[in-house]
C-alpha positions in Angstrom: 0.0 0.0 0.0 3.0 2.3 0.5 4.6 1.5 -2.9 1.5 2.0 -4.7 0.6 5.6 -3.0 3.9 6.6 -3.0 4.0 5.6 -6.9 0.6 7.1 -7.1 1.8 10.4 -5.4 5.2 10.7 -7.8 3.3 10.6 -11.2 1.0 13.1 -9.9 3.6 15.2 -9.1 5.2 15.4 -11.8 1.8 15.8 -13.4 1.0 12.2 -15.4 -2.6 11.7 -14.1 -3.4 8.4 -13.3 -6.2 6.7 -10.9 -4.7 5.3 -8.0 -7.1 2.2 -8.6 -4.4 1.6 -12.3 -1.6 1.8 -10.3 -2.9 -1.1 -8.0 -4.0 -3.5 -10.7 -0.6 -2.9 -12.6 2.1 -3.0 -9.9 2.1 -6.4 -9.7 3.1 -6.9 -13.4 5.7 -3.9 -13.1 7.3 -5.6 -10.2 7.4 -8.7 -12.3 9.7 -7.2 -14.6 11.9 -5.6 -11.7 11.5 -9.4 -10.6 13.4 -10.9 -13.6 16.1 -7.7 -13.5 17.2 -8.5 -10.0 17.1 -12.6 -10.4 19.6 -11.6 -13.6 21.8 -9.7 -11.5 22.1 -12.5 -8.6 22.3 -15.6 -10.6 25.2 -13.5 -12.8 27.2 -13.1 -10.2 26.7 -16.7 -8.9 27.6 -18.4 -12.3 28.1 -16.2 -14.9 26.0 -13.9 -17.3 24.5 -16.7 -19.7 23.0 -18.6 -16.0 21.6 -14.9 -15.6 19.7 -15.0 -18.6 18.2 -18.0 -18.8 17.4 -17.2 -15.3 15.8 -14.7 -15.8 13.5 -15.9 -18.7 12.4 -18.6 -16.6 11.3 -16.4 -13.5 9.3 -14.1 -16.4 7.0 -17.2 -17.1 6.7 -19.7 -14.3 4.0 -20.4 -13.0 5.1 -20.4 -9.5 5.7 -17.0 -9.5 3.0 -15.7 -12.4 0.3 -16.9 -9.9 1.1 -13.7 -7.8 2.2 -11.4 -10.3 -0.7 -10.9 -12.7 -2.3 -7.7 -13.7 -4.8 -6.9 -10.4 -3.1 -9.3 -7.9 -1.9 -6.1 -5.4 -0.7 -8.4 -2.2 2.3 -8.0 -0.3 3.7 -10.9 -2.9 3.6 -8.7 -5.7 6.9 -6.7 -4.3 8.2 -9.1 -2.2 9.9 -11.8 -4.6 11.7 -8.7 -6.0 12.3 -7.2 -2.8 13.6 -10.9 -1.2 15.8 -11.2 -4.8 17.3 -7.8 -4.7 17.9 -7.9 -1.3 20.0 -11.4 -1.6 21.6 -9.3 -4.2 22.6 -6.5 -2.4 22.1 -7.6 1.2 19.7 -5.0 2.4 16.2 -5.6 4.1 13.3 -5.1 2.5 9.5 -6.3 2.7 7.3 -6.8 5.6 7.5 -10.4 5.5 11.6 -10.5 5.6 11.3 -13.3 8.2 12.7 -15.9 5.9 15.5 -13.1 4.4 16.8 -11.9 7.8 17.0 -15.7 9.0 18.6 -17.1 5.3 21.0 -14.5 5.4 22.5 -14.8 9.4 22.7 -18.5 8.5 25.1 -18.3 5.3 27.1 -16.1 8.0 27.3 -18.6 10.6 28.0 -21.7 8.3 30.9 -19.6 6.4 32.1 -19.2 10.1 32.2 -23.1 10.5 34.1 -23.6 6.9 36.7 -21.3 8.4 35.5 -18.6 5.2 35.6 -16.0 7.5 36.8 -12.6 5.4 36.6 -9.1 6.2 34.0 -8.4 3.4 31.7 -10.8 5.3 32.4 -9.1 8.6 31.4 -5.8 6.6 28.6 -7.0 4.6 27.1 -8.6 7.2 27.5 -5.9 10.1 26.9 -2.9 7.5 23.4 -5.7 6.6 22.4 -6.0 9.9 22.6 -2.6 11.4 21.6 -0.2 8.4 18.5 -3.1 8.2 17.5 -3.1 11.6 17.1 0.8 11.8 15.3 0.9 8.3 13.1 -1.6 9.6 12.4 0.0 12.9 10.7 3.1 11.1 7.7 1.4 10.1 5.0 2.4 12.1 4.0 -1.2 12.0 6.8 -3.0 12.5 8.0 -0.5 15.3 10.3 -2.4 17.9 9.5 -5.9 16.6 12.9 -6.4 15.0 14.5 -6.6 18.9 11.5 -8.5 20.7 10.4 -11.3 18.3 12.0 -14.3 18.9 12.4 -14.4 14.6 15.0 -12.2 14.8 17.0 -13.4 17.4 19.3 -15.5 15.0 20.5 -12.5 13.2 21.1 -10.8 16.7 23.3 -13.9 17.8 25.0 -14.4 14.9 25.8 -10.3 14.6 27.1 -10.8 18.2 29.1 -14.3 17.3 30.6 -12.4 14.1 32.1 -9.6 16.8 33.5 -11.9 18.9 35.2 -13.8 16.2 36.4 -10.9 14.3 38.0 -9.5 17.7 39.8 -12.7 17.9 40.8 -13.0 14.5 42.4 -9.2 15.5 44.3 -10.9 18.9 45.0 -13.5 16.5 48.2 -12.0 14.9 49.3 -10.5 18.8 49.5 -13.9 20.5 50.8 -17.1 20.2 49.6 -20.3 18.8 48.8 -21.8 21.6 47.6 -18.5 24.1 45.2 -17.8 20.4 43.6 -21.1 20.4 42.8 -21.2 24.4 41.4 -18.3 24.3 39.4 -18.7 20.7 37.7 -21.6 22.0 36.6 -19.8 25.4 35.8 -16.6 23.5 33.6 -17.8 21.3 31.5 -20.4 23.8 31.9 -17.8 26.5 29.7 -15.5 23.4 27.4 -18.3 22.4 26.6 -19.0 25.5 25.6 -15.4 26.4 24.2 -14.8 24.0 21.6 -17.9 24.4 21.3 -17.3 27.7 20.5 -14.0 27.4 17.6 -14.5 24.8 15.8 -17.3 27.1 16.0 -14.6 30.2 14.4 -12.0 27.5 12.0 -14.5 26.4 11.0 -15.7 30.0 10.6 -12.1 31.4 8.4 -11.2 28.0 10.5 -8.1 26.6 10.8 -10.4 23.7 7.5 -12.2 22.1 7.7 -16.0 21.9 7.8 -18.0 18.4 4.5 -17.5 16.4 1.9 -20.2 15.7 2.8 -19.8 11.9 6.3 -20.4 12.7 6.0 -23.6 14.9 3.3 -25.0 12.5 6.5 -24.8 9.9 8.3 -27.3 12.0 5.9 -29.5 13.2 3.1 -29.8 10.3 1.0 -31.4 12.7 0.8 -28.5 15.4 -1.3 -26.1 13.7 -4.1 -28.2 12.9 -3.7 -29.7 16.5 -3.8 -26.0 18.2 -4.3 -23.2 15.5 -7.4 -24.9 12.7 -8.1 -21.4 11.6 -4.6 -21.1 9.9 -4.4 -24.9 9.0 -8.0 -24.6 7.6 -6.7 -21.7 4.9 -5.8 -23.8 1.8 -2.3 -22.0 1.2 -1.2 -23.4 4.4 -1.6 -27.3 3.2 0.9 -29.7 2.4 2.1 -29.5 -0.9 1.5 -32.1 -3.2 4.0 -33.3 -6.2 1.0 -32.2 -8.7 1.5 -28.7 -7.2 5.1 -29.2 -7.9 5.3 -29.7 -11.7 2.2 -27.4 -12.1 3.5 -24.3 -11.1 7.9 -25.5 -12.1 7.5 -28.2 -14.5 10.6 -29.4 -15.7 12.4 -26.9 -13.5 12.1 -29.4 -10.7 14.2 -32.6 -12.5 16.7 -29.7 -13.2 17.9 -28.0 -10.0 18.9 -30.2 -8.0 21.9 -30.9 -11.1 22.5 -26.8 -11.0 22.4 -27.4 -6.7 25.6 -30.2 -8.2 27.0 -27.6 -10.0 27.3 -25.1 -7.3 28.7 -27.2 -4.7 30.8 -28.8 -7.0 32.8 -25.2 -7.8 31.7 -24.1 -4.2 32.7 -20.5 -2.7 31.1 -18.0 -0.6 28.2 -16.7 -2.7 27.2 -20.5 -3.7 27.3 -21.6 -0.1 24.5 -19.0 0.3 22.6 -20.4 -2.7 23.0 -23.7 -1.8 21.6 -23.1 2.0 18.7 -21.2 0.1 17.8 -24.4 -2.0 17.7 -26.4 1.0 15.3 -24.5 3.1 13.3 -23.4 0.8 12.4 -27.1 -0.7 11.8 -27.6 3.2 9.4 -25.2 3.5 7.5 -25.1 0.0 7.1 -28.9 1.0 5.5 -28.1 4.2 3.2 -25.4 3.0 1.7 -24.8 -0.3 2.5 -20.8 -0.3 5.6 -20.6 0.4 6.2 -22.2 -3.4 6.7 -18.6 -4.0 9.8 -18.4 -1.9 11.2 -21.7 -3.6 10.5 -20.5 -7.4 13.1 -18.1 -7.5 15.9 -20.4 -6.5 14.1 -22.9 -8.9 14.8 -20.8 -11.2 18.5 -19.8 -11.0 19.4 -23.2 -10.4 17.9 -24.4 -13.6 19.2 -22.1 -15.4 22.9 -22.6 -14.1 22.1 -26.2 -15.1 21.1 -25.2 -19.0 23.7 -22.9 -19.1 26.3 -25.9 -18.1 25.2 -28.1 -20.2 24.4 -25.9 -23.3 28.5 -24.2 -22.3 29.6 -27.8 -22.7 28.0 -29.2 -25.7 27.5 -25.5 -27.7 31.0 -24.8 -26.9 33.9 -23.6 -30.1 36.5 -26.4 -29.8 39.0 -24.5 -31.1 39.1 -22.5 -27.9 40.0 -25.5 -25.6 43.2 -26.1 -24.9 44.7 -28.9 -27.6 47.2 -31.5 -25.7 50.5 -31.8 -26.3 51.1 -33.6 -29.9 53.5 -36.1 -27.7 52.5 -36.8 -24.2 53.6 -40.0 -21.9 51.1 -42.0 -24.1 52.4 -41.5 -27.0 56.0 -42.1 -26.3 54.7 -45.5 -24.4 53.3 -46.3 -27.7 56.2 -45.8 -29.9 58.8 -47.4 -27.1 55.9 -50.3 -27.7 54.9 -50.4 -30.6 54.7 -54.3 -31.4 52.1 -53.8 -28.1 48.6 -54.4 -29.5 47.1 -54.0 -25.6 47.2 -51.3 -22.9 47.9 -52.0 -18.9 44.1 -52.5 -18.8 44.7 -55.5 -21.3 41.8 -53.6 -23.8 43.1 -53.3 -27.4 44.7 -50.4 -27.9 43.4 -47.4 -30.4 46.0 -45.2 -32.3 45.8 -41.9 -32.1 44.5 -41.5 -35.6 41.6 -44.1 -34.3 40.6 -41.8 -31.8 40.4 -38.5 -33.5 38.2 -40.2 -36.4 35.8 -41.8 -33.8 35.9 -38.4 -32.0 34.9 -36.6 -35.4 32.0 -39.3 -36.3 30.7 -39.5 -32.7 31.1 -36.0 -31.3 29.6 -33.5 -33.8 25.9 -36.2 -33.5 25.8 -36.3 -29.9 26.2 -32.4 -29.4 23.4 -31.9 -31.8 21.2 -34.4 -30.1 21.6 -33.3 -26.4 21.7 -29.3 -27.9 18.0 -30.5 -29.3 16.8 -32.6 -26.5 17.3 -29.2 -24.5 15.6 -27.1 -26.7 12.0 -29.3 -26.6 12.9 -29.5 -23.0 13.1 -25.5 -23.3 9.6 -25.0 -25.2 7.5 -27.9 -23.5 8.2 -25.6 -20.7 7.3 -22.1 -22.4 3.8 -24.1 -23.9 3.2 -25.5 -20.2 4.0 -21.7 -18.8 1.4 -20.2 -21.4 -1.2 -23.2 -20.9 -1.2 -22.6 -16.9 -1.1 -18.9 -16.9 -4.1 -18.7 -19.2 -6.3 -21.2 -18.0 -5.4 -21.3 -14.3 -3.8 -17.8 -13.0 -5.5 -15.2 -15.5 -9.2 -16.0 -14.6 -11.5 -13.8 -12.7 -12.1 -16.7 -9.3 -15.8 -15.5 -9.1 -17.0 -16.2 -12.6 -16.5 -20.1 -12.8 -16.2 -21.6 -16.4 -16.6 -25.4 -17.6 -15.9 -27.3 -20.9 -18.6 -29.3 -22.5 -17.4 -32.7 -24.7 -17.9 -30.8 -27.7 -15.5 -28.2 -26.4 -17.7 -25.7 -25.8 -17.6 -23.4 -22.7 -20.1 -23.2 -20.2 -20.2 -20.1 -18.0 -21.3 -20.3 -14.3 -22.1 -16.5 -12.9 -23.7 -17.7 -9.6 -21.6 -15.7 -7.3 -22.3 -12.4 -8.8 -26.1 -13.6 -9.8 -26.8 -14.2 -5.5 -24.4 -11.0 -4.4 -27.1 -8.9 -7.0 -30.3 -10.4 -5.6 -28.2 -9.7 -2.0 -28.1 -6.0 -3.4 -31.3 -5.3 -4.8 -33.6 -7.9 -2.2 -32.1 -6.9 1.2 -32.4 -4.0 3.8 -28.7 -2.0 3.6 -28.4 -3.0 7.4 -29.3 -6.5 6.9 -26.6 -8.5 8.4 -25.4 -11.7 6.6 -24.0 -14.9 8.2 -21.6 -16.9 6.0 -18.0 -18.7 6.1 -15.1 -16.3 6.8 -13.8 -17.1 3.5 -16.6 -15.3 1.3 -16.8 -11.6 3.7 -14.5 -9.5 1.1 -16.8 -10.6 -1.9 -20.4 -10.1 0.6 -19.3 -6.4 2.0 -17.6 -5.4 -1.9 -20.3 -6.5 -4.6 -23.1 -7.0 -2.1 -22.6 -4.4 0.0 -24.2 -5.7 3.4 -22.5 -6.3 7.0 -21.3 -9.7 7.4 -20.0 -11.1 10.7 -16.5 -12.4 9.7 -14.1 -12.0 6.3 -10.6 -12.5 5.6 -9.4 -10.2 8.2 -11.0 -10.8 11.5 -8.4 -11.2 13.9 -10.7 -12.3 17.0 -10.7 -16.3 17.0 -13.2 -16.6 19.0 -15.7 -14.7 16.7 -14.8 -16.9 13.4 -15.5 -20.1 16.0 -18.7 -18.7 17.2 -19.8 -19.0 13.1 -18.6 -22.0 13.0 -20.6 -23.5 16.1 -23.8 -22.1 14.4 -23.1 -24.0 11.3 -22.2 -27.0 13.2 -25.1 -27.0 15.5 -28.5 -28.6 15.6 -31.4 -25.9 13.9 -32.7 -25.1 17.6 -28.9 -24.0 19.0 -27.8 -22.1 15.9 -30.9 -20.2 15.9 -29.8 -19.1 19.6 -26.8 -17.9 18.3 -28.2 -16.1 14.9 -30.0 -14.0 17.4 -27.6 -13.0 19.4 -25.7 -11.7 16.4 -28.8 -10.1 14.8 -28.4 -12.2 11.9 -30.8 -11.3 8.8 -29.5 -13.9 6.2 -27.5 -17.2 5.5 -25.1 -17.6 2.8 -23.6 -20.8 1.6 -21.4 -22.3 -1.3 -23.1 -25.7 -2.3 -21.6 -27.9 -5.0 -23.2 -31.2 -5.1 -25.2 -30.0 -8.6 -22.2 -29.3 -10.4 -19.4 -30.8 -8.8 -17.7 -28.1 -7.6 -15.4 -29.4 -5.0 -14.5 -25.9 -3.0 -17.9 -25.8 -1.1 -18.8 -25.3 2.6 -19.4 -28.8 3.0 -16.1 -30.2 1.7 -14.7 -26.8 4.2 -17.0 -28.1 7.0 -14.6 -30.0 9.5 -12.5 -26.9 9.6 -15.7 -25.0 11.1 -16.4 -28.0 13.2 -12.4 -27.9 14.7 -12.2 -23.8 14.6 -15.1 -24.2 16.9 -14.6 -27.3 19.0 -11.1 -24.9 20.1 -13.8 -21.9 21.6 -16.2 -24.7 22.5 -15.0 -28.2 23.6 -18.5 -28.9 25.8 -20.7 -27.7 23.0 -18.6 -29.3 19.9 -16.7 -32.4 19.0 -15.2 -33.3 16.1 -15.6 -37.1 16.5 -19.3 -36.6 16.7 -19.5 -36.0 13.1 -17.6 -39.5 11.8 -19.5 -42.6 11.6 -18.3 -45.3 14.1 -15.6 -46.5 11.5 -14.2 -42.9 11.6 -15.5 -41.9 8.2 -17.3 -38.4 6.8 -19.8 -39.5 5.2 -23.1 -37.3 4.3 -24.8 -40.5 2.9 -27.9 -42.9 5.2 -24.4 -44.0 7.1 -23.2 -40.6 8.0 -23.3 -40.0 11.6 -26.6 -38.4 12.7 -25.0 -34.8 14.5 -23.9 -34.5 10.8 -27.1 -35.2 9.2 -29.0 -32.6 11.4 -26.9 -30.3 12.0 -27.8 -26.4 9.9 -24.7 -26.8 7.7 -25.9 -29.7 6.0 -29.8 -29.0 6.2 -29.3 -25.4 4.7 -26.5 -27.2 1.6 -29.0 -30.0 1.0 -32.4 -28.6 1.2 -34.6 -29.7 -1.5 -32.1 -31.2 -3.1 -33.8 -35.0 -2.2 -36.6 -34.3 -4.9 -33.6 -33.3 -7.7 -32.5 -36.6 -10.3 -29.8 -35.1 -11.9 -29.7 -37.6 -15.0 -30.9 -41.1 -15.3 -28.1 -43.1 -14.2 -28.1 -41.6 -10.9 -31.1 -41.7 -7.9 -32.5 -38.2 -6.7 -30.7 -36.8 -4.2 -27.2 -37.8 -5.9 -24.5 -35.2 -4.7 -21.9 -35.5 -7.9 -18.7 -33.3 -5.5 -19.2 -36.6 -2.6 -20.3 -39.3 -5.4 -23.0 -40.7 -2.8 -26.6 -40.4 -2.3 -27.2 -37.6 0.4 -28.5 -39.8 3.9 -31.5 -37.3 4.9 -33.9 -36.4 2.3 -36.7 -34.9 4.4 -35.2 -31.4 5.1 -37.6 -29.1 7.3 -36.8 -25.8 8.9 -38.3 -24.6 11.8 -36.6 -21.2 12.3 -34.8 -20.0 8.5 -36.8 -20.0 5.1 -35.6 -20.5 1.6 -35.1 -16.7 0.4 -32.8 -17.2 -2.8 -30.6 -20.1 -4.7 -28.5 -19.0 -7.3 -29.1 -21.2 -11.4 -26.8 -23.8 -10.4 -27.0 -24.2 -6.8 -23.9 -23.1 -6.1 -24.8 -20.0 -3.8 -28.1 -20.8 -1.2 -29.3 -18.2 0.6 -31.3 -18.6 3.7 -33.6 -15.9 5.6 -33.6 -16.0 9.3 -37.2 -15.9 10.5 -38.3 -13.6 13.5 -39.2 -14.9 16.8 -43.4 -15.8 17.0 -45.5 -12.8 17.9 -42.9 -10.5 17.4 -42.0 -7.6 15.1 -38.4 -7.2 14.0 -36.1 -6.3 15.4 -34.9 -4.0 13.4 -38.4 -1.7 12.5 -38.3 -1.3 17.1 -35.2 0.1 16.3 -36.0 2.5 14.1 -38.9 3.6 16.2 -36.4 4.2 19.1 -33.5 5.4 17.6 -33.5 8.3 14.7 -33.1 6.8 11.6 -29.7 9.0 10.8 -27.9 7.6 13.7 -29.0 3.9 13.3 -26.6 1.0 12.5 -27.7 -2.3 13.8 -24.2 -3.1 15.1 -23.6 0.1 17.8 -26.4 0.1 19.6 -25.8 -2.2 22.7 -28.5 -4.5 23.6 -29.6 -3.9 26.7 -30.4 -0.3 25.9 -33.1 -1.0 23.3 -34.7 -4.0 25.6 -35.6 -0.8 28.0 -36.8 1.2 24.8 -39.3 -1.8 23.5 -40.6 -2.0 26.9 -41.7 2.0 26.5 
């Protein structure tokens, strides 16, 4: 948001008029180009300039990275793969999520310290790094004094403080003897170590410095989020990657790294050490959590390309540049002292040296050309895969869905934007609306009504207080629905169409979020049959069956026979026949259900002899002050009884 107004502000200034709303939709893209620059300039001066280009083509079209770089994509991503390449380039902080940077960079530091690479350009690289970093940092309103009470940044703290104490000895080192310098190097720097350790668990116990996040740990342990934090295991960036995510969004890039990771440590030094460690952990953690393949494309990236750029250096190479050998070398004078010998020491038959140069001719010229060709179709299979994904996968609107026919026709499903219309046009503007976290943006931006939670409510408790609603029995939830003045219901069904990203395929994440908030109320087991299964078929376990989340997803739906080959009441996203056909409501009525069923929107009746709610408001409060979420309860219950 800074770069963009401060973008936004510039132009202006120097009088090129442009909506603030273009320069959000297009910095992404911009970036993206910045992206490819900076990736140049690093993998250049880890290999050489041809690595760098190839490098740089490949960041420009993977997937990987194209995912969060198109036109209208304005997220923190947008700037931070250039800001995380520039700054391994130039060792300088940079974006708001440097977490992974100013951990990467501390630990290239500390493993050239235990190769004995200590220089005095690390010393001053790293020292100028840290310091000039940490102060930059610190004047984000935001960030404030984070940097120096997080427990993320204590590495780079310890290892600034490890780098003093070694460089002070490497100083005595040239004013003492052998012996006196090695005593007091090895009580120097575990006398420093262990201060400095100590000295973060003291900080950490007394609470100047915050304790390791929940995101963090769940990096470690893949088990521990889902175990104590559902809400950020539910989010489907934070899953386990799987190897079809892998060649979707790197294709062949991921069979040829790990020969570029060869390379490097084969002709190791300092800068590929750091490369090298960057591979490493970011594999780790692109394997542990499906967004973070965004931190692992860029190394992807230069590592492939240092493999093309060996292998095309090798087999593209002019010949007559390499060094000819001697015409008479040891070989050759064995051979003429032996010349009646038909067989080497090996006892093969030997060749003559006229032999070998004709084979060499024949042989050498075909297999060049071959492996030069196989890595060109290797080379475009990758551009048409790059093109294919981008187009179909990264560049489509996610609230207009689209499906193929057999005939290759396209079929266009609009029901998001169809039920946030009727939302629009059918609703009182203080209406509030009750749905999954996930859908609040699109409810409060093309709807424009109140919802209860969206994509950035903080309050845990609040998210799992939905989710106990949708988990409970009709009676319960309608407790709760009151007591957030709910006015409608939304959810995302898929069963007509198959769509697999609906609320009941979400559901055990709202049943977990709230079982955290409410162990007495809700249990997770409760909804598996016997045999442990989710099932929402006549063997699904019965809390399931009547609980609001699947009466409100499957209402009606009993009396529908999709085609002939399947019974009514066949849900095509869970392949089985839904378990409880009869679906009655008590307390919510059908108000709207979008073409294809995909959006079902449900009206929360009032209580029996009783007006709304909202029309005793208005009578009480005047009309230009109302807003159904500010006026506390307990004051209109003394207004209704006037």
């Amino acid at each position: 948001m800074v770069t963009a107004g401060l973008i936004h502000y510039v132009l202006n200034l120097l009088h090129i008029t442009v909506h603030i709303r273009d320069v959000c939709v297009f910095l992404a893209p911009v970036f993206s180009g910045l992206t490819a620059i900076s990736t140049f300039l690093l993998t250049r001066e880890l290999w050489n300039q041809g690595a760098g280009l190839l490098a740089a083509c490949f960041i420009a079209i993977v997937p990987g990275y194209i995912s969060r770089s198109v036109a209208g994509s304005f997220d923190n991503e947008g700037i931070a793969i250039f800001a995380l390449q520039f700054t391994y380039y130039l060792w300088v902080s940079a974006w708001g999520g440097y977490v992974f940077i100013i951990n990467l960079i501390p630990l290239h530091v500390f493993v050239l310290l235990l190769m004995q690479r200590y220089s005095r350009r690390v010393y001053i690289a790293y020292s100028t790094f840290y310091i000039v970093g940490l102060v930059l940092s610190m004047q984000i309103p935001f960030v404030g004094f984070q940097p120096i009470r997080t427990s993320e940044h204590m590495a780079a703290a310890g290892v600034f403080a490890l780098l003093q104490a070694y460089a002070f000895l490497q100083y005595l080192k040239d004013r003492l003897t052998r012996q006196e310098f090695q005593t007091l190097f090895f009580l120097g720097v575990s006398l420093a170590a262990c201060i400095v350790f100590l000295t973060v668990i003291y900080l950490t116990y007394t609470g100047y410095i915050a304790p390791w996040s929940g995101r963090f740990y769940s990096l470690w342990d893949t088990g521990y989020a889902k175990i104590h934090i559902p809400i950020i295991a539910s989010v489907s960036e934070h899953q386990p990657t799987t190897w079809v995510s892998f060649f979707f969004d790197l294709h062949i890039l991921v069979c040829t790294f790990p020969a570029g990771l060869w390379f490097c440590i084969k002709n190791i030094n300092d800068e590929r050490v750091f490369v090298a460690l960057y591979a490493i952990s970011a594999v780790y953690f692109a394997g542990v959590m499906v967004r973070l393949m965004l931190t692992l494309t860029p190394v992807v990236c230069m590592l492939s390309a240092v493999a093309f750029s060996s292998v095309f250096e090798h087999y593209m190479g002019d010949d007559t540049k390499r060094e000819k050998p001697p015409a008479e070398d040891s070989s050759d004078e064995d051979d003429k002292r032996n010349s009646g010998n038909l067989y080497d020491k090996a006892g093969k038959v030997r060749k003559h040296v006229s032999e070998q140069e004709k084979a060499e001719e024949g042989l050498g010229p075909n297999i060049k050309s071959i492996v030069t060709m196989l890595m060109l179709m290797l080379l475009m299979m990758f551009a048409v895969h790059c093109t294919w994904v981008t187009s179909n996968a990264y560049s489509s609107p996610s609230v207009v869905l689209a499906s193929y026919n057999h005939d290759g026709t396209r079929n266009i499903l609009d029901d998001f934007r169809e039920a946030y219309y009727w939302l629009r046009q059918n609703t009182d503007e203080h209406a509030r609306v009750m749905s999954w976290w996930d859908y609040g943006y699109q409810i409060a931006g093309m709807a424009n009504r109140t919802t209860l939670v969206d994509n950035n409510t903080w309050n845990n408790s609040h998210i799992a207080l939905v989710g106990k609603a949708m988990s409970s029995n009709e009676s319960a939830a309608y407790k709760i629905m009151r007591s957030l003045d709910v006015d409608y219901v939304l959810i995302i069904f898929g069963g007509v169409i198959g769509y697999s990203g609906d609320d009941i395929n979400k559901f055990l994440w709202m049943v977990r979020i709230a079982e955290g908030e409410h162990p007495k109320d809700i249990r997770e087991s409760d909804y598996f049959t016997p045999q442990g299964e989710f099932r929402v078929d006549k063997a699904g376990s019965p809390t399931l069956l009547n609980c609001l989340m699947y009466k409100m997803s499957y209402y009606r739906f009993g009396e529908m026979q999709l085609d002939f080959r399947t019974p009514p009441g066949f849900d095509r996203t869970r392949n089985a026949e839904i378990g409880n056909k009869d679906i009655k409501f008590k307390h919510l009525e059908e108000a709207f259900t979008s073409e294809h069923w995909l959006v079902r929107i449900y009206k929360v009746k009032n209580l029996d002899n009783r007006e709304p709610l909202d029309h005793k408001i208005r009578s009480v409060v005047p009309k230009q002050k109302y807003t159904s979420k500010k006026v506390p309860r307990s004051i209109l219950l003394v207004d209704l009884k006037k």
